[in-house]
SESERO-275748 format. One record per residue (C-alpha): residue number from 1; residue in one letter; z, x, y. Coordinates in steps of 0.02 Angstrom, whole numbers, plus 50000, padded with zeros to 5 digits. Last residue first. Example, Ala and Ser with C-alpha at 12.3 -4.5 7.8 and 13.67 -1.06 7.14 Angstrom:
% SESERO-275748
+-------+-------+-------+-------+-------+
| koldo | rokol |     w |     u |     v |
+-------+-------+-------+-------+-------+
|     2 |     S | 50357 | 50684 | 49947 |
|     1 |     A | 50390 | 50615 | 49775 |
+-------+-------+-------+-------+-------+
***
This chain:
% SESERO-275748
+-------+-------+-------+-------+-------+
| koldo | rokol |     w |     u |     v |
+-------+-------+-------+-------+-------+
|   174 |     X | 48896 | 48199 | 48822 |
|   173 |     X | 48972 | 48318 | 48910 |
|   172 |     X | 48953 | 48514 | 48826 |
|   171 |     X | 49091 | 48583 | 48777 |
|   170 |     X | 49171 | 48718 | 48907 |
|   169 |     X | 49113 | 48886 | 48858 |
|   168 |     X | 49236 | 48994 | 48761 |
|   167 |     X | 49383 | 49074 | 48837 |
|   166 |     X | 49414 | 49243 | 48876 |
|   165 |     X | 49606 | 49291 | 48866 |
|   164 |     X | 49676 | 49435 | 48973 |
|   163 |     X | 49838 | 49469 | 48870 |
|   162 |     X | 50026 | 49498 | 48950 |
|   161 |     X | 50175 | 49626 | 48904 |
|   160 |     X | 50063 | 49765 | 48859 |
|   159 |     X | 50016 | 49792 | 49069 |
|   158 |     X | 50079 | 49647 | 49168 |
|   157 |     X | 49935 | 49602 | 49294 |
|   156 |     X | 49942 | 49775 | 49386 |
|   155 |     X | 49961 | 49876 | 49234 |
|   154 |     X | 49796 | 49799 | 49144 |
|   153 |     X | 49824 | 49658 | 49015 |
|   152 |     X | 49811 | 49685 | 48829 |
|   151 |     X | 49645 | 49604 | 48763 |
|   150 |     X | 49577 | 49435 | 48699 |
|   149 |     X | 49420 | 49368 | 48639 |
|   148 |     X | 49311 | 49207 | 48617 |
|   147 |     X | 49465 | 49091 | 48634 |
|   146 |     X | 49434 | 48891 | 48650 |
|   145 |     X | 49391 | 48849 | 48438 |
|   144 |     X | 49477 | 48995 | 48395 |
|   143 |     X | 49638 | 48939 | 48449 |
|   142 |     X | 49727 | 49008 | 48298 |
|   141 |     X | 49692 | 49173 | 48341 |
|   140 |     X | 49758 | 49179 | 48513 |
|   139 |     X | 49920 | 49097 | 48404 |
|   138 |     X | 49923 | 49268 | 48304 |
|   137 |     X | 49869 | 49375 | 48446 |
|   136 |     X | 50037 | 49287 | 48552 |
|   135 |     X | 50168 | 49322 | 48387 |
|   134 |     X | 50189 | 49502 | 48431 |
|   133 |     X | 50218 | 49470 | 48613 |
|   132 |     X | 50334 | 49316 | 48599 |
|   131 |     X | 50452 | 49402 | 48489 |
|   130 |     X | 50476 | 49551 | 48607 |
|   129 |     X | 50444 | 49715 | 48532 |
|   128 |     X | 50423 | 49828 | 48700 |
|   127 |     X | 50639 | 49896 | 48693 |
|   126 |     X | 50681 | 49718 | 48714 |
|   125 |     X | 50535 | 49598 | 48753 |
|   124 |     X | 50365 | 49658 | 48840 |
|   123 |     X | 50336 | 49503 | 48925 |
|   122 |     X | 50226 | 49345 | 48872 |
|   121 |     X | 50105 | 49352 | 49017 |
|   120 |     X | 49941 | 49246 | 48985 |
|   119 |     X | 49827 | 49276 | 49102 |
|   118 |     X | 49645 | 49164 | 49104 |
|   117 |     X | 49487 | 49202 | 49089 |
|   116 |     X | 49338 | 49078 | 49083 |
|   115 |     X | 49396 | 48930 | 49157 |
|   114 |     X | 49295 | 48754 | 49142 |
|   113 |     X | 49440 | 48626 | 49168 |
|   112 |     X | 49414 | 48592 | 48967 |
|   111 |     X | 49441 | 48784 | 48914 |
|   110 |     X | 49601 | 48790 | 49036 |
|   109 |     X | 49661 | 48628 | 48962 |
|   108 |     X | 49627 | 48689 | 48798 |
|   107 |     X | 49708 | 48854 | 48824 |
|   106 |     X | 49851 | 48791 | 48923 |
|   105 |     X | 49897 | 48642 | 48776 |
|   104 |     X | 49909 | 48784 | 48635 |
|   103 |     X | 50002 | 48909 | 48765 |
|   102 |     X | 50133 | 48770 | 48786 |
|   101 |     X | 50148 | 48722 | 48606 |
|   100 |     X | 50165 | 48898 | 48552 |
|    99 |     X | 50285 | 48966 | 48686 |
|    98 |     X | 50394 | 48813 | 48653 |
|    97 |     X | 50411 | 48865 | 48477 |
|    96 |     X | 50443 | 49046 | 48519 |
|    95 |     X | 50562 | 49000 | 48641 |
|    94 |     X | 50545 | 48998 | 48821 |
|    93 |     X | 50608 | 49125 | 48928 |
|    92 |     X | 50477 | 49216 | 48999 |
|    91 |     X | 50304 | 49115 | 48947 |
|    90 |     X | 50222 | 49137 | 49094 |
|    89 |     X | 50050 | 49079 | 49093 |
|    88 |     X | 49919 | 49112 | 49231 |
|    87 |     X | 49736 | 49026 | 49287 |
|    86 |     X | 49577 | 49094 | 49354 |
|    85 |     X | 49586 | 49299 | 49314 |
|    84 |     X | 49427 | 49356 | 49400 |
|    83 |     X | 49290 | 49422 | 49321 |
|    82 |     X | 49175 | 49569 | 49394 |
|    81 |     X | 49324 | 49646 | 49467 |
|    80 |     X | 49304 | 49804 | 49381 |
|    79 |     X | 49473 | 49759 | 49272 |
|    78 |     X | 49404 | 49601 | 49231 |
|    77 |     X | 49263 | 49676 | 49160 |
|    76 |     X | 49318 | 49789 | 49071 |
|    75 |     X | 49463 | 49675 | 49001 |
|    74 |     X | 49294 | 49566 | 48951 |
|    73 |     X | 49225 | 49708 | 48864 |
|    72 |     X | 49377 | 49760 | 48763 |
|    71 |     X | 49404 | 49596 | 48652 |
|    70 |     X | 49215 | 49618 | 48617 |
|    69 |     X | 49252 | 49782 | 48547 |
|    68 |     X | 49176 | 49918 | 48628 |
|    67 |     X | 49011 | 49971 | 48570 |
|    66 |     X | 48984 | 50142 | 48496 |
|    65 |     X | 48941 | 50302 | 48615 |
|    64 |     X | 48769 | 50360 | 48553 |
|    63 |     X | 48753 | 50522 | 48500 |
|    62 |     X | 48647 | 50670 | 48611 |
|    61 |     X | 48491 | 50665 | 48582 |
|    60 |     X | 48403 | 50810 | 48429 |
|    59 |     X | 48444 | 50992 | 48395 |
|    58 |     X | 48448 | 51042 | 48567 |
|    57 |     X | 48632 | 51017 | 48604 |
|    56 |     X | 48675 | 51148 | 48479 |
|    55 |     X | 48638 | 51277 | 48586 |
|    54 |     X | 48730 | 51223 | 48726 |
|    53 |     X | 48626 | 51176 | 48854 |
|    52 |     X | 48631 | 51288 | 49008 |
|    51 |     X | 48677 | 51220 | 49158 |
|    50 |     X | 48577 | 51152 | 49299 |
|    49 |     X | 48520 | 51254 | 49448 |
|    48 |     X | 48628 | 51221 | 49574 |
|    47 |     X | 48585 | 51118 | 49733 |
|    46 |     X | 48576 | 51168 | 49900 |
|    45 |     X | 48628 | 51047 | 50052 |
|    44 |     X | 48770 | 51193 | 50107 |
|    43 |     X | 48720 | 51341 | 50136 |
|    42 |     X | 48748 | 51467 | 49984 |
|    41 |     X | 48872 | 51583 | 49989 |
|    40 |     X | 48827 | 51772 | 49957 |
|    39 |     X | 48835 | 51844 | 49791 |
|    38 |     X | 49010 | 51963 | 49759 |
|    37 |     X | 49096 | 51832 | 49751 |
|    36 |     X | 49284 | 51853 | 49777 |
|    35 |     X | 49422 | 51882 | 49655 |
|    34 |     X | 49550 | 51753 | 49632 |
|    33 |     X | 49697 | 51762 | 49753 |
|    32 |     X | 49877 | 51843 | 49664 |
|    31 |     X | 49965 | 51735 | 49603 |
|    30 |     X | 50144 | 51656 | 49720 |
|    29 |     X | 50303 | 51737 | 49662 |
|    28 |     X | 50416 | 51674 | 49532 |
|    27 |     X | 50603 | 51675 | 49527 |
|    26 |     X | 50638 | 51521 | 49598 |
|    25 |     X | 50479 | 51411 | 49620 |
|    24 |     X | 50328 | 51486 | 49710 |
|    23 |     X | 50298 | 51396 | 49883 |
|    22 |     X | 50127 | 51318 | 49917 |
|    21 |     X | 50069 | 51303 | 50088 |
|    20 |     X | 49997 | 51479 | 50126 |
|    19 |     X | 49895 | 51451 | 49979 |
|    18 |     X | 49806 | 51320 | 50012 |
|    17 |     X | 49746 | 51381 | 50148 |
|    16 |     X | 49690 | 51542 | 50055 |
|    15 |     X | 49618 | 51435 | 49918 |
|    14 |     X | 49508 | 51347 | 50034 |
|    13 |     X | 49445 | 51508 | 50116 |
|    12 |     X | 49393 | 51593 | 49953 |
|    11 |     X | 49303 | 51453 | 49892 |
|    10 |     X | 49213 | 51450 | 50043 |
|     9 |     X | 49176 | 51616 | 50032 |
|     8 |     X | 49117 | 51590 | 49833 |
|     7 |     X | 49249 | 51631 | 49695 |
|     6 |     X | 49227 | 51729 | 49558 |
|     5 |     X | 49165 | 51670 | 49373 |
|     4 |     X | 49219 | 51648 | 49221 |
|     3 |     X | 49412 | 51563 | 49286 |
|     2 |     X | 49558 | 51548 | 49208 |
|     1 |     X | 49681 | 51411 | 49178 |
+-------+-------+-------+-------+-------+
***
């Protein structure tokens, strides 16, 4: 990577420390330090002056960034803590039939007991193709009636081997 412009005195003064910590691998020697600023360094508190727009940048706003996917925003939110994950399935070691029927009578029961995101970990399966996690979207799918959306888990709840599922409202009593 190269740098446009020199360093500031600070600048200067971090990369030296830095510096004298790093070792060069075998055979290499440590770069030479950047150049230094020639303009003194300014106290700290003081803003730069803003960068110059790109000359294309004033033609009109900048684009819009489309919507997610509603499967997405609920992930979002659950990974900002905004939702919490109420209720887990494991479905390790069942078969695919029992993984049906069981996720079936979770997501209605879920829906029912007023839940609105749940976990449902199916595992990653031999070599990340595991019968259970292709056929989960499918059966998501059929339960259209309780499922508003689904999307892949985040790392810490099981990564691509489970789904955050967001489930409809509860029906309404009578």
């Amino acid at each position: 990577m190269t740098r446009d412009r020199p360093l500031s005195d600070d600048d200067m003064l971090i990369w030296r420390r830095v510096a004298r910590t790093a070792r060069p691998l075998p055979g290499r020697k440590l770069p030479e330090a950047p150049k230094k600023s020639a303009a003194p360094a300014k106290p700290a508190g003081v803003l730069s002056p803003a960068p110059a727009m790109h000359p294309r940048a004033e033609t009109g706003p900048a684009p819009k960034k489309p919507a997610p996917p509603a499967e997405l925003s609920g992930e979002k939110r659950v990974r900002r803590g905004k939702l919490e994950v109420e209720a887990k399935l494991d479905l390790h070691g069942m078969t695919q039939a029992q993984a049906r029927a069981a996720l079936g009578r979770f997501v209605a029961k879920s829906r029912i007991d007023g839940m609105r995101v749940v976990l449902v970990v199916t595992g990653k399966g031999r070599g990340g193709e595991g019968a259970l996690r292709r056929a989960a979207p499918e059966w998501l799918a059929e339960e259209a009636a309780h499922v508003a959306g689904y999307a892949p888990a985040h790392a810490r709840h099981g990564g691509s081997g489970a789904f955050y599922v967001r489930l409809r409202r509860p029906p309404a009593a009578p």
